[in-house]
mmCIF entry with sequence, helices, sheets and N, C-alpha, C, O atoms, coordinates in Angstrom:
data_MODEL
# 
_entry.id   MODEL 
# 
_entity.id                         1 
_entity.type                       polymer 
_entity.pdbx_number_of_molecules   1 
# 
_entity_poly.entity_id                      1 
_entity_poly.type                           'polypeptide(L)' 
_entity_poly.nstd_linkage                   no 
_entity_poly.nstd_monomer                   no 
_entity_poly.pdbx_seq_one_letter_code       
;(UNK)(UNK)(UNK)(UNK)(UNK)(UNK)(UNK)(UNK)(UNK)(UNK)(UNK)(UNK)(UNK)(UNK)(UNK)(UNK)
(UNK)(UNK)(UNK)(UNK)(UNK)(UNK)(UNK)(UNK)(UNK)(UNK)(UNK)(UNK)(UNK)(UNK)(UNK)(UNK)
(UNK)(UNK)(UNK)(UNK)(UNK)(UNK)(UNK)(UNK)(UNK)(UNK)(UNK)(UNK)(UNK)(UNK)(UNK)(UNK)
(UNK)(UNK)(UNK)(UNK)
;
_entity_poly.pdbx_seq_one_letter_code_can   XXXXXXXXXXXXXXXXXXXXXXXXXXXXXXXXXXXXXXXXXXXXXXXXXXXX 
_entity_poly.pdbx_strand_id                 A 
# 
loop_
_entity_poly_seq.entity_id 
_entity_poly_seq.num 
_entity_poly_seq.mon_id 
_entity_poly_seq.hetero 
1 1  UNK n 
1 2  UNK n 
1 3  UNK n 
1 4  UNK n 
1 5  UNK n 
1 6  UNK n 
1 7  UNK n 
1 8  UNK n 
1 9  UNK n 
1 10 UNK n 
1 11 UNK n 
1 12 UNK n 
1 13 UNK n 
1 14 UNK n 
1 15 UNK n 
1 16 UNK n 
1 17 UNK n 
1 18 UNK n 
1 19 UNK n 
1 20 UNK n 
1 21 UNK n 
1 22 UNK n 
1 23 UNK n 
1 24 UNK n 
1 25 UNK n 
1 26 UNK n 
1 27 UNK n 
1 28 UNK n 
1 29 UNK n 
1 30 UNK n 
1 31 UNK n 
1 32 UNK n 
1 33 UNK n 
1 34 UNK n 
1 35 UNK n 
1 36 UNK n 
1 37 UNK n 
1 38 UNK n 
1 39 UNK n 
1 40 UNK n 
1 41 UNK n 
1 42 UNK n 
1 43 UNK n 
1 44 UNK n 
1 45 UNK n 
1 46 UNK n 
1 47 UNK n 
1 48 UNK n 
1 49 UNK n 
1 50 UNK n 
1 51 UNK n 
1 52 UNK n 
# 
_struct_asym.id          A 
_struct_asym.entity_id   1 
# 
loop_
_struct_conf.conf_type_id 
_struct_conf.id 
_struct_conf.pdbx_PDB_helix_id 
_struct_conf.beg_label_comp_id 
_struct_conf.beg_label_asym_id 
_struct_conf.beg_label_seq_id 
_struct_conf.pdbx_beg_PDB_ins_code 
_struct_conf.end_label_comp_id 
_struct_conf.end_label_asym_id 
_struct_conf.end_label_seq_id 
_struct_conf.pdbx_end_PDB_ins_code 
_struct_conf.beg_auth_comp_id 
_struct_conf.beg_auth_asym_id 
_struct_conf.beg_auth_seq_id 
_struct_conf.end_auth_comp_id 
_struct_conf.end_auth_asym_id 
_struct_conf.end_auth_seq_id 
_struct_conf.pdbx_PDB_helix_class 
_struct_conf.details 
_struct_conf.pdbx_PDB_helix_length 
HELX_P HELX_P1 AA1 UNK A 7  ? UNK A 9  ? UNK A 7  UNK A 9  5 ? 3  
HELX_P HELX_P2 AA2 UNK A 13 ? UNK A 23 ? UNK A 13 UNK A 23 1 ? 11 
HELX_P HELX_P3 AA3 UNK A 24 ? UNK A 26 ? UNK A 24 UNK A 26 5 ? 3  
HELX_P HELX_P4 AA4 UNK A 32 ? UNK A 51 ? UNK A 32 UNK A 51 1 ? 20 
# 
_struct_conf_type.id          HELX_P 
_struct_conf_type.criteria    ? 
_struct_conf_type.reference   ? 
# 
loop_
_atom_site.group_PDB 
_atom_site.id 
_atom_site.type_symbol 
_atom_site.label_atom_id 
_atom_site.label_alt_id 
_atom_site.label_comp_id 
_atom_site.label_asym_id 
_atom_site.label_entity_id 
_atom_site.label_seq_id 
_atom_site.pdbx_PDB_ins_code 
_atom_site.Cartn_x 
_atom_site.Cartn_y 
_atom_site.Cartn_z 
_atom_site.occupancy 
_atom_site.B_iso_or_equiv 
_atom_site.pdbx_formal_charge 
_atom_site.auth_seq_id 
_atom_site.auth_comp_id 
_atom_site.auth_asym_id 
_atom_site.auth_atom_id 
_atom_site.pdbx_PDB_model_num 
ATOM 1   N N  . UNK A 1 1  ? -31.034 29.031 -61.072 1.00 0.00 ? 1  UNK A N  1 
ATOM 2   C CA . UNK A 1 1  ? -32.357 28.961 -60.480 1.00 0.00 ? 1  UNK A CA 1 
ATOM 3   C C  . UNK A 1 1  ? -32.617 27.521 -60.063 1.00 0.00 ? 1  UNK A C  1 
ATOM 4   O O  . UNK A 1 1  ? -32.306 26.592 -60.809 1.00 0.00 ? 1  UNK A O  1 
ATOM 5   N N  . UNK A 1 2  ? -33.253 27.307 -58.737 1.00 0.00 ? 2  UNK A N  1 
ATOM 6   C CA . UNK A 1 2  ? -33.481 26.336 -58.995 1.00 0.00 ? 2  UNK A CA 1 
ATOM 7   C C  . UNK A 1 2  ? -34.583 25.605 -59.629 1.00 0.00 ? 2  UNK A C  1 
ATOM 8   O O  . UNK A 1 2  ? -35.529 26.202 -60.143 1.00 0.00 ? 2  UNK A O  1 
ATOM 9   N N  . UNK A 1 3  ? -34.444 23.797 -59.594 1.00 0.00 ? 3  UNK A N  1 
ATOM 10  C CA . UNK A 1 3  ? -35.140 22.890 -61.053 1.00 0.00 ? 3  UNK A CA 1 
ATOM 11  C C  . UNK A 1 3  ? -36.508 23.141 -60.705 1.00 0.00 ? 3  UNK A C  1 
ATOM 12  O O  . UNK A 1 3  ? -37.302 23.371 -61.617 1.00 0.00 ? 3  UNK A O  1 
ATOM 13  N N  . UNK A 1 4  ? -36.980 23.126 -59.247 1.00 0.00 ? 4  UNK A N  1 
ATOM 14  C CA . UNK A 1 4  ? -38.095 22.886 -58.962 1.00 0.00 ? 4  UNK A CA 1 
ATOM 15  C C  . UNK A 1 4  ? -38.812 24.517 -59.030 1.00 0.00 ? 4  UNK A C  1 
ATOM 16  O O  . UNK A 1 4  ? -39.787 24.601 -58.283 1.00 0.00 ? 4  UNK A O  1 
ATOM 17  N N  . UNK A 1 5  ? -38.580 25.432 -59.575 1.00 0.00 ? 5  UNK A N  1 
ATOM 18  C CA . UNK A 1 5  ? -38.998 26.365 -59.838 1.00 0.00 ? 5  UNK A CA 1 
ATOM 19  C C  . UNK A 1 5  ? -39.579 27.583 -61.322 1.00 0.00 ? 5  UNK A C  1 
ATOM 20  O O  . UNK A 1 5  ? -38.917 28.095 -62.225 1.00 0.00 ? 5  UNK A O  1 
ATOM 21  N N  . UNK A 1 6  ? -40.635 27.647 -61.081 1.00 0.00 ? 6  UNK A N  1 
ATOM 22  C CA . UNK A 1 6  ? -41.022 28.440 -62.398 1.00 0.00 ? 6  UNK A CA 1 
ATOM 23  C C  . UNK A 1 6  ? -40.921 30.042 -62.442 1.00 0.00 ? 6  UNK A C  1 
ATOM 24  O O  . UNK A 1 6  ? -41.643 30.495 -61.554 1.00 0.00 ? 6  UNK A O  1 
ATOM 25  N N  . UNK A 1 7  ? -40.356 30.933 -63.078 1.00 0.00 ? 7  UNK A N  1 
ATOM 26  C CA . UNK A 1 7  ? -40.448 32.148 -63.280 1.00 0.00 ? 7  UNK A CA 1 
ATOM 27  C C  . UNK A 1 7  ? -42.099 32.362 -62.443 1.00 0.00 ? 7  UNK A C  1 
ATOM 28  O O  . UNK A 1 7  ? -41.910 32.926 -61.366 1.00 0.00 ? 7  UNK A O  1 
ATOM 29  N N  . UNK A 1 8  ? -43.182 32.140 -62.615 1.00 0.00 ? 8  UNK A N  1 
ATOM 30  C CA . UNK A 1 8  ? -44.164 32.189 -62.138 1.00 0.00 ? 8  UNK A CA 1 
ATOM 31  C C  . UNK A 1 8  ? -44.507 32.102 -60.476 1.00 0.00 ? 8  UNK A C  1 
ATOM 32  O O  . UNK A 1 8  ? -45.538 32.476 -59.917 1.00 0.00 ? 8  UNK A O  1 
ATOM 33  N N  . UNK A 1 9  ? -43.585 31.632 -60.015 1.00 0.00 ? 9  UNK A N  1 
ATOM 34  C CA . UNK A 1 9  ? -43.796 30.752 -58.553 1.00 0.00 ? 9  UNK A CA 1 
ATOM 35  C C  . UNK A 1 9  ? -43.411 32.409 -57.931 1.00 0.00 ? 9  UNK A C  1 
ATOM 36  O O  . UNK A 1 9  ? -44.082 32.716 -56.946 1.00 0.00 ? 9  UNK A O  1 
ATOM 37  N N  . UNK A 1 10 ? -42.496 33.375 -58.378 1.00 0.00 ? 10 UNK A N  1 
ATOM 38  C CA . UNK A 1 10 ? -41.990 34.417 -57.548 1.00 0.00 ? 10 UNK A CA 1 
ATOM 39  C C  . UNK A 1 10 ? -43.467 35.261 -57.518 1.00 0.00 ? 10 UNK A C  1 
ATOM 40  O O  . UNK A 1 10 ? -44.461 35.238 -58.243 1.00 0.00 ? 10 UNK A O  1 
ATOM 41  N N  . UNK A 1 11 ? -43.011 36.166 -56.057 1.00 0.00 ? 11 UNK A N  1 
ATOM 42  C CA . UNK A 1 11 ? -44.162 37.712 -56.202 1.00 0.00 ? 11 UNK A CA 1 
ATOM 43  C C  . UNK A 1 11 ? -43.002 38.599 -57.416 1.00 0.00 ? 11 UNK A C  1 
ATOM 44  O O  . UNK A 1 11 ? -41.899 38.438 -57.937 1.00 0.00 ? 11 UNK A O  1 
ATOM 45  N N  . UNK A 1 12 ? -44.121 39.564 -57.393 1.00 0.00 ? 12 UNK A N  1 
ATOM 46  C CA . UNK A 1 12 ? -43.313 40.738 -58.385 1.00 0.00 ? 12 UNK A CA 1 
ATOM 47  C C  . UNK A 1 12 ? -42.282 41.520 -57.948 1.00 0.00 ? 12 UNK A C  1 
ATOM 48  O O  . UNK A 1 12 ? -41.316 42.070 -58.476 1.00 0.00 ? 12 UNK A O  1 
ATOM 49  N N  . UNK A 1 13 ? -42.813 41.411 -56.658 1.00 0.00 ? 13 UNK A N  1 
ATOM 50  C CA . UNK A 1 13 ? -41.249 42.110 -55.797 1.00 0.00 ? 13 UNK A CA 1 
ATOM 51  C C  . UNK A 1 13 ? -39.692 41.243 -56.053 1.00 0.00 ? 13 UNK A C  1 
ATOM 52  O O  . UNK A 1 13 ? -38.577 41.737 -56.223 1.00 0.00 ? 13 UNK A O  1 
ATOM 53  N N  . UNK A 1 14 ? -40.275 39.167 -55.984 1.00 0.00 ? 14 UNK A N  1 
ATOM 54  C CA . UNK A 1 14 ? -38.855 38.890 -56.051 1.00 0.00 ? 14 UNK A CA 1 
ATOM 55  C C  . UNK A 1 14 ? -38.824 38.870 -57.592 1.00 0.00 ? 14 UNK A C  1 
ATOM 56  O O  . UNK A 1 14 ? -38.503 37.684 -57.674 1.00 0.00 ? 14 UNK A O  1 
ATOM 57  N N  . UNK A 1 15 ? -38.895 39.199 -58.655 1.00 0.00 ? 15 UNK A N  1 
ATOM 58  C CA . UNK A 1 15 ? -38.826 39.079 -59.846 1.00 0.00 ? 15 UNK A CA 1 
ATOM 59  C C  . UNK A 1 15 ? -38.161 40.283 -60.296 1.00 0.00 ? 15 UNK A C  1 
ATOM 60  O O  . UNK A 1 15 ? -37.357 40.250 -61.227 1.00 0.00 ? 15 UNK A O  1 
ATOM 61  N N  . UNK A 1 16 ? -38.510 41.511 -59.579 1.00 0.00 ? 16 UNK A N  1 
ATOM 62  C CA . UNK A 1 16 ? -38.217 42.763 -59.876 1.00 0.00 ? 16 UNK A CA 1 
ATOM 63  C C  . UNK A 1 16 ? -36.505 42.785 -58.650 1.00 0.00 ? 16 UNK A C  1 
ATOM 64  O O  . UNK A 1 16 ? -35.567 43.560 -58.836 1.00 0.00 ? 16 UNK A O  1 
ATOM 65  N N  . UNK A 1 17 ? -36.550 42.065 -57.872 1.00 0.00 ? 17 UNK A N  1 
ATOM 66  C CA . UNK A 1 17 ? -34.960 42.268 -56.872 1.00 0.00 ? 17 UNK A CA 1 
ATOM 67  C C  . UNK A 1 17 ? -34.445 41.092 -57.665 1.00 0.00 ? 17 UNK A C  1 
ATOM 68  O O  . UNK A 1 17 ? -33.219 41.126 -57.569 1.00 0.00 ? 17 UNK A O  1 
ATOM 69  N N  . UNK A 1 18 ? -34.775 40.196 -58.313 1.00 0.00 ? 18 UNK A N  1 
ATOM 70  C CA . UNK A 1 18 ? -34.168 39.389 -59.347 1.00 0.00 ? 18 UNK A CA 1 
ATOM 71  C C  . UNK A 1 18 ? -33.623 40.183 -60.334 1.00 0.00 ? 18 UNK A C  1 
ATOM 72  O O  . UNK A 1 18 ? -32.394 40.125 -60.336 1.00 0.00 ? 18 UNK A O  1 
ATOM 73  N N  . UNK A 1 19 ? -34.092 40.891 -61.157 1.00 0.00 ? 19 UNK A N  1 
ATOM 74  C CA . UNK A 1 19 ? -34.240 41.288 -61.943 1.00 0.00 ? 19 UNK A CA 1 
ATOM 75  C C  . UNK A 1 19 ? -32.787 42.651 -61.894 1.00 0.00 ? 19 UNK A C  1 
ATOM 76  O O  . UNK A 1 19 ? -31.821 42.857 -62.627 1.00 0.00 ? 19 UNK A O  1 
ATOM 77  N N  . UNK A 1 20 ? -33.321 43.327 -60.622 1.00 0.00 ? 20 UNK A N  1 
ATOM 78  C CA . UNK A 1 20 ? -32.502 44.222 -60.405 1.00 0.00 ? 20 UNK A CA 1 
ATOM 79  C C  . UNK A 1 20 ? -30.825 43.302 -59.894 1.00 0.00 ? 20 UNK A C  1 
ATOM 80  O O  . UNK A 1 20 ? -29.801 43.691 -60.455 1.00 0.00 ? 20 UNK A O  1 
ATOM 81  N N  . UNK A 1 21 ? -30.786 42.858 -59.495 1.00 0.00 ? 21 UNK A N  1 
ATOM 82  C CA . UNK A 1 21 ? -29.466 41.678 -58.951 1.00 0.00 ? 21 UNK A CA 1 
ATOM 83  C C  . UNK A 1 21 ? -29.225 41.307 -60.034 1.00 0.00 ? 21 UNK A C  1 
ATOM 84  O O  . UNK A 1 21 ? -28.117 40.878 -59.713 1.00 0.00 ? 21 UNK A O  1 
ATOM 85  N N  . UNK A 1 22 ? -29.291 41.041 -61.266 1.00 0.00 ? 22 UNK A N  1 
ATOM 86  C CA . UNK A 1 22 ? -28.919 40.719 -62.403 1.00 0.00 ? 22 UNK A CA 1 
ATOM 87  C C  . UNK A 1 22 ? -28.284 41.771 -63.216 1.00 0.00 ? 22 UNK A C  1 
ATOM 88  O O  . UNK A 1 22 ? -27.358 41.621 -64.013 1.00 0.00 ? 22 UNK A O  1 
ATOM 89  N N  . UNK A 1 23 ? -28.915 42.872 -62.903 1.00 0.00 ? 23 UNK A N  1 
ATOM 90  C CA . UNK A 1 23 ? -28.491 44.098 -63.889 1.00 0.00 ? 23 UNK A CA 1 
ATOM 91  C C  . UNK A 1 23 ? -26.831 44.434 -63.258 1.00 0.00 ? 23 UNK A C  1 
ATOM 92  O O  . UNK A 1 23 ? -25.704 44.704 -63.673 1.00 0.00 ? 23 UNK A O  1 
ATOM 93  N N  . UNK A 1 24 ? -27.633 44.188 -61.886 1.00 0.00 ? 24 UNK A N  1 
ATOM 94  C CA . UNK A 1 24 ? -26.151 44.484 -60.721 1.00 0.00 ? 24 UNK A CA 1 
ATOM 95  C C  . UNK A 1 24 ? -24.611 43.520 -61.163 1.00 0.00 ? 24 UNK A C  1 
ATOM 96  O O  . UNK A 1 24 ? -23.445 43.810 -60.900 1.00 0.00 ? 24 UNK A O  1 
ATOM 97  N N  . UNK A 1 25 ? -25.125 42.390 -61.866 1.00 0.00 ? 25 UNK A N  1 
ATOM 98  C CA . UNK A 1 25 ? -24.362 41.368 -61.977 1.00 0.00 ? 25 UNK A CA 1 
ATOM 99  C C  . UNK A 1 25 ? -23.110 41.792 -63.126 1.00 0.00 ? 25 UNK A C  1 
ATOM 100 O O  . UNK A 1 25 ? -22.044 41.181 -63.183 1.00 0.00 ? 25 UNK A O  1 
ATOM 101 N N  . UNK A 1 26 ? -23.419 42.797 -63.893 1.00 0.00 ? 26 UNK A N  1 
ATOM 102 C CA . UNK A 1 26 ? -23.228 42.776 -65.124 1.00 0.00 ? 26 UNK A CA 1 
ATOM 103 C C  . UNK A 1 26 ? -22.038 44.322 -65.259 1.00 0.00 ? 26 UNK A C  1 
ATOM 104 O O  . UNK A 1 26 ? -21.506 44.852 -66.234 1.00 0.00 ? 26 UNK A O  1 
ATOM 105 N N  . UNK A 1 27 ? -22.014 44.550 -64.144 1.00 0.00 ? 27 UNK A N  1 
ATOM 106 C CA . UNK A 1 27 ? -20.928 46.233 -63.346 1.00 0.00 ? 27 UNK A CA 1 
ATOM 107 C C  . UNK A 1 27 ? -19.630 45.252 -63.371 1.00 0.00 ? 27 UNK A C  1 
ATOM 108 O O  . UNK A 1 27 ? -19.389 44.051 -63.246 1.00 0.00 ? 27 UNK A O  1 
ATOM 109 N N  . UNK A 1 28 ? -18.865 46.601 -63.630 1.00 0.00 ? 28 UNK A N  1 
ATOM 110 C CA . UNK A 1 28 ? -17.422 45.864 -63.419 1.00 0.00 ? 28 UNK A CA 1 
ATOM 111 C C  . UNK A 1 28 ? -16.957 45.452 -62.253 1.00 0.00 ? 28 UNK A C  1 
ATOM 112 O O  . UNK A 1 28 ? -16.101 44.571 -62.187 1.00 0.00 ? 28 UNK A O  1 
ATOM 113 N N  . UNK A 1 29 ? -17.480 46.058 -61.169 1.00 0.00 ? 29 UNK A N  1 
ATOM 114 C CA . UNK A 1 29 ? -17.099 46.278 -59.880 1.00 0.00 ? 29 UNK A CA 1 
ATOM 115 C C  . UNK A 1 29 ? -18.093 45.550 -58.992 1.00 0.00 ? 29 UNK A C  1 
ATOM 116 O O  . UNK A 1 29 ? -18.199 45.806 -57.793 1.00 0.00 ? 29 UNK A O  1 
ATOM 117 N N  . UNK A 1 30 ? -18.648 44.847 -59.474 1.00 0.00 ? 30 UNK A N  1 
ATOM 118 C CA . UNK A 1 30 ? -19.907 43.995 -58.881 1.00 0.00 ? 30 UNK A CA 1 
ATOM 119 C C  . UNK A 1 30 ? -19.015 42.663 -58.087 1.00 0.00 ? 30 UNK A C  1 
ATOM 120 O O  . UNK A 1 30 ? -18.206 41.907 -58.626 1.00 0.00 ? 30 UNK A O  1 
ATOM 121 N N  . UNK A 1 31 ? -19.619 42.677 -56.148 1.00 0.00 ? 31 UNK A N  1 
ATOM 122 C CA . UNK A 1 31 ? -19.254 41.425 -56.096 1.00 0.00 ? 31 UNK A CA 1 
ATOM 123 C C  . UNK A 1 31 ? -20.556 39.985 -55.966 1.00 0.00 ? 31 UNK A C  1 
ATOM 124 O O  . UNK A 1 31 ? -21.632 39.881 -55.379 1.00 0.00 ? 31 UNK A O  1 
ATOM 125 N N  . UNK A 1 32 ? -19.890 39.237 -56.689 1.00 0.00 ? 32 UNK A N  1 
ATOM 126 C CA . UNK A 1 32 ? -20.847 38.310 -58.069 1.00 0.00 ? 32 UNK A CA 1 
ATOM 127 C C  . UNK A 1 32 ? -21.276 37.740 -56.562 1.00 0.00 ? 32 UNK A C  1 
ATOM 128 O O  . UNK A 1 32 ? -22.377 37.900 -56.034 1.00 0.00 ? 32 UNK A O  1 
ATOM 129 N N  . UNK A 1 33 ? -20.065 36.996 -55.971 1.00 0.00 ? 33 UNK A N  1 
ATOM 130 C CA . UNK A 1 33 ? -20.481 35.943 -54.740 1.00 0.00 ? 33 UNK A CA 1 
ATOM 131 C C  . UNK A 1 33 ? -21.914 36.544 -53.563 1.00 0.00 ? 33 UNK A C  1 
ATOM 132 O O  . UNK A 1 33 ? -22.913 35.875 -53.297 1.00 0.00 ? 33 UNK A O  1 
ATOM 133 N N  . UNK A 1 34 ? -21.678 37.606 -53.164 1.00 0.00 ? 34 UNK A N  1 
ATOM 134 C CA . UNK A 1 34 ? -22.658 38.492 -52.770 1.00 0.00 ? 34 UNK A CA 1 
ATOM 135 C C  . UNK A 1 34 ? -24.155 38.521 -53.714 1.00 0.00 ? 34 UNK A C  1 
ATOM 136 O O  . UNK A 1 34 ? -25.205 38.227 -53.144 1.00 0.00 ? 34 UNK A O  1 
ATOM 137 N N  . UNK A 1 35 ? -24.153 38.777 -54.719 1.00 0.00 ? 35 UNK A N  1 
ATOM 138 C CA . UNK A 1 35 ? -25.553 38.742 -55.426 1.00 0.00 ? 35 UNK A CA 1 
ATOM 139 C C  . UNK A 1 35 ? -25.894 37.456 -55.736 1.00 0.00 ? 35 UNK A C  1 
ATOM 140 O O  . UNK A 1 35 ? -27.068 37.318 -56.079 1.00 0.00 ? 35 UNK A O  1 
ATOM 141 N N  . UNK A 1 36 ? -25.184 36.430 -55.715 1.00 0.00 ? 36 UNK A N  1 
ATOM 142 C CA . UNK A 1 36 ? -25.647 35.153 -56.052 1.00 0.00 ? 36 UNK A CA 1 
ATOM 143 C C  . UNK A 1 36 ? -26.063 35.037 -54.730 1.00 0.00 ? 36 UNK A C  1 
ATOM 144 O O  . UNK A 1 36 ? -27.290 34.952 -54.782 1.00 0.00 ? 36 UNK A O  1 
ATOM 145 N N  . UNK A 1 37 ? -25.758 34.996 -53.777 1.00 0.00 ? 37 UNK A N  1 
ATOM 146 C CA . UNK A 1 37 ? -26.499 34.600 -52.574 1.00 0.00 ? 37 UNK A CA 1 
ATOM 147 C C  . UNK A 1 37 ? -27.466 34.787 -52.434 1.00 0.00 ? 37 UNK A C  1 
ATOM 148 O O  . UNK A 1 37 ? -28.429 34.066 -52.175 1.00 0.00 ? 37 UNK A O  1 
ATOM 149 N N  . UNK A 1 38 ? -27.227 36.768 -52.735 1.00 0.00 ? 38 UNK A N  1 
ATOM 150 C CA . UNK A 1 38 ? -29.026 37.343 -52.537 1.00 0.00 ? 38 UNK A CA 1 
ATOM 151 C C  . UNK A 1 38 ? -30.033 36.658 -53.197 1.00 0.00 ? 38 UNK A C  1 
ATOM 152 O O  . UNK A 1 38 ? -31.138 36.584 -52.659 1.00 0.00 ? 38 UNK A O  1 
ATOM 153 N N  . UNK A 1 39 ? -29.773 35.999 -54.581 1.00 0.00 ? 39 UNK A N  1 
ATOM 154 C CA . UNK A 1 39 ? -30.829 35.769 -55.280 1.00 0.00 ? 39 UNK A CA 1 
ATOM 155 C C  . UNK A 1 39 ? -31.072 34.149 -54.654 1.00 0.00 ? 39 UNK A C  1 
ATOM 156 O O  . UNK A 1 39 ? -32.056 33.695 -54.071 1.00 0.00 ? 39 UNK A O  1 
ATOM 157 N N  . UNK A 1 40 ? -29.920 33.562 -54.981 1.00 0.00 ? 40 UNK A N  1 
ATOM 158 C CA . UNK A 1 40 ? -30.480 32.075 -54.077 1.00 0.00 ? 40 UNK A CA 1 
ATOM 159 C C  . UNK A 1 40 ? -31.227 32.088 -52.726 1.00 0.00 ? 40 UNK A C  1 
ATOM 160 O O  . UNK A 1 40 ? -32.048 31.195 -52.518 1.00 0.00 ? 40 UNK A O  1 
ATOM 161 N N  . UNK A 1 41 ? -31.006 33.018 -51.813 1.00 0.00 ? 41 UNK A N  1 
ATOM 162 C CA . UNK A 1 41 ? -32.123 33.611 -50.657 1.00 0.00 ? 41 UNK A CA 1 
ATOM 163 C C  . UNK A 1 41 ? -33.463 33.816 -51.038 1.00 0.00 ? 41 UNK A C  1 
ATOM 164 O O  . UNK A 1 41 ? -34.271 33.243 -50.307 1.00 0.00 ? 41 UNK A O  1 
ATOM 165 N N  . UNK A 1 42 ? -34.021 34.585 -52.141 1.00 0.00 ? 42 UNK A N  1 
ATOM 166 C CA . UNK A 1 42 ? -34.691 34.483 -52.738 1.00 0.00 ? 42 UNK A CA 1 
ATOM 167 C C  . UNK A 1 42 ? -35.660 33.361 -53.334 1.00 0.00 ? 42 UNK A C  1 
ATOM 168 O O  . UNK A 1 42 ? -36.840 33.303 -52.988 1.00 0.00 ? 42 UNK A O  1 
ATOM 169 N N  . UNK A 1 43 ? -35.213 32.667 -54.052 1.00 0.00 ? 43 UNK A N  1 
ATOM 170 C CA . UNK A 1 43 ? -35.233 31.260 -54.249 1.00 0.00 ? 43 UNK A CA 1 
ATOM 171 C C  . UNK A 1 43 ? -35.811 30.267 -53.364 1.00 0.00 ? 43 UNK A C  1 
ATOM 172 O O  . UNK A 1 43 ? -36.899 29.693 -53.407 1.00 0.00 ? 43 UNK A O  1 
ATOM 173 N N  . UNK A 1 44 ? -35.029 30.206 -52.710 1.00 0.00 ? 44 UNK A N  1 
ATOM 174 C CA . UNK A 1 44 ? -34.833 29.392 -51.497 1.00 0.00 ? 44 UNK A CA 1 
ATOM 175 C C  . UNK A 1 44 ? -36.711 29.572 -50.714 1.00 0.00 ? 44 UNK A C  1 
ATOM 176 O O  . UNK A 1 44 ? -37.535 28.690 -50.471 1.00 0.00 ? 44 UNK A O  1 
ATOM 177 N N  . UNK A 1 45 ? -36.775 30.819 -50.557 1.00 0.00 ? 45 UNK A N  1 
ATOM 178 C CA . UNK A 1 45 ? -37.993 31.781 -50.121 1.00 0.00 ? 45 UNK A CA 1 
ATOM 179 C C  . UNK A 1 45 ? -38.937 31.297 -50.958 1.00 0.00 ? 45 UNK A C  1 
ATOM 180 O O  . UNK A 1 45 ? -40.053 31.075 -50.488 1.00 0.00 ? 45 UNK A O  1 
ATOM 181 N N  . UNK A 1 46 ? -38.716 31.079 -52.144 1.00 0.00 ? 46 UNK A N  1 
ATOM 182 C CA . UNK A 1 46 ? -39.912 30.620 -53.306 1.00 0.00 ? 46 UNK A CA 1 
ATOM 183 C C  . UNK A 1 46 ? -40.141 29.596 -53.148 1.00 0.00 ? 46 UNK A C  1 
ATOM 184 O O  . UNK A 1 46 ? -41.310 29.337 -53.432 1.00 0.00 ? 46 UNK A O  1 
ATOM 185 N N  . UNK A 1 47 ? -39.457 28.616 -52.734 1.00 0.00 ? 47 UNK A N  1 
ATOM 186 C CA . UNK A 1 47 ? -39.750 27.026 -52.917 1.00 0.00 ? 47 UNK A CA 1 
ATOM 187 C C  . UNK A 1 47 ? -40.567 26.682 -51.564 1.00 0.00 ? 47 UNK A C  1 
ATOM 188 O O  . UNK A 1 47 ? -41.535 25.957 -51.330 1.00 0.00 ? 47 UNK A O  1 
ATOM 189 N N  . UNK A 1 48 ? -39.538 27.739 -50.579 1.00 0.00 ? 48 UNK A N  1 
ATOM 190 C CA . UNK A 1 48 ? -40.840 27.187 -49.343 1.00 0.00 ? 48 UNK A CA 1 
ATOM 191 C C  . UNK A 1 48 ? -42.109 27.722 -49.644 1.00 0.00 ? 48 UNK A C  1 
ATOM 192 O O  . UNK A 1 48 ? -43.117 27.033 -49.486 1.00 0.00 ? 48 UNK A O  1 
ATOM 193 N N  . UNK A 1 49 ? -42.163 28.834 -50.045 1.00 0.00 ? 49 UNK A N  1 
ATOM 194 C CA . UNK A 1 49 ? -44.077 29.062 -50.326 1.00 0.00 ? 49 UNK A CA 1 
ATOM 195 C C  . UNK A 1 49 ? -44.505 27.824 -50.937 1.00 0.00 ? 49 UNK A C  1 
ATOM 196 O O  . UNK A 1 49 ? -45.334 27.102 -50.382 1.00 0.00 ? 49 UNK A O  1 
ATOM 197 N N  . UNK A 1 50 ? -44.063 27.586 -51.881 1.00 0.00 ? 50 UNK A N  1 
ATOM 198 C CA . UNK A 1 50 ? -44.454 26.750 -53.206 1.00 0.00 ? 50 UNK A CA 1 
ATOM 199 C C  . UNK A 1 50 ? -44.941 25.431 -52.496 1.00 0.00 ? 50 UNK A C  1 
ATOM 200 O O  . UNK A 1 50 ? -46.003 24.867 -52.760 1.00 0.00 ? 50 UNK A O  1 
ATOM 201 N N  . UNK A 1 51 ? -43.912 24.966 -51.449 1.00 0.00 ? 51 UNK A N  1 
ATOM 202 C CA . UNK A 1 51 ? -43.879 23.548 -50.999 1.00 0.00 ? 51 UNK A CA 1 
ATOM 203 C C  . UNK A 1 51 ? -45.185 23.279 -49.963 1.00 0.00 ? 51 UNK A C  1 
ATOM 204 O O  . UNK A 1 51 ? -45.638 22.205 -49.568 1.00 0.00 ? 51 UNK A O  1 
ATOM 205 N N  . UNK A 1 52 ? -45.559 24.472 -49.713 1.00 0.00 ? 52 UNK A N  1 
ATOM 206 C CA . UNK A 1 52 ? -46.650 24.650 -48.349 1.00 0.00 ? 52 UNK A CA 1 
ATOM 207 C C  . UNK A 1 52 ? -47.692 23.789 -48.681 1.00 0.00 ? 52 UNK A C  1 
ATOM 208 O O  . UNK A 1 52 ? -48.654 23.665 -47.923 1.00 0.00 ? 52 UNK A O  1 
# 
């Protein structure tokens, strides 16, 4: 996650596709590089609100 970010800063939607991308993380057959992106997209999305 990144530093400049609080569990708080997300909507419930990205907390809950967080949330779900994590569960995803944890399949045998999961590709990791793919969900890390999604969630750093995510992220990424949070900090610009945050920074406004």
């Amino acid at each position: 996650m990144a530093s400049d970010l609080n569990f708080s800063d997300f909507t419930r939607g990205e907390k809950a596709a967080i949330a779900s991308l994590t569960a995803r993380m944890a399949l045998p057959r999961a590709n990791l590089t793919k969900l890390k992106r999604r969630i750093e997209r995510i992220e990424q999305d949070a900090l610009r609100r945050k920074k406004k």
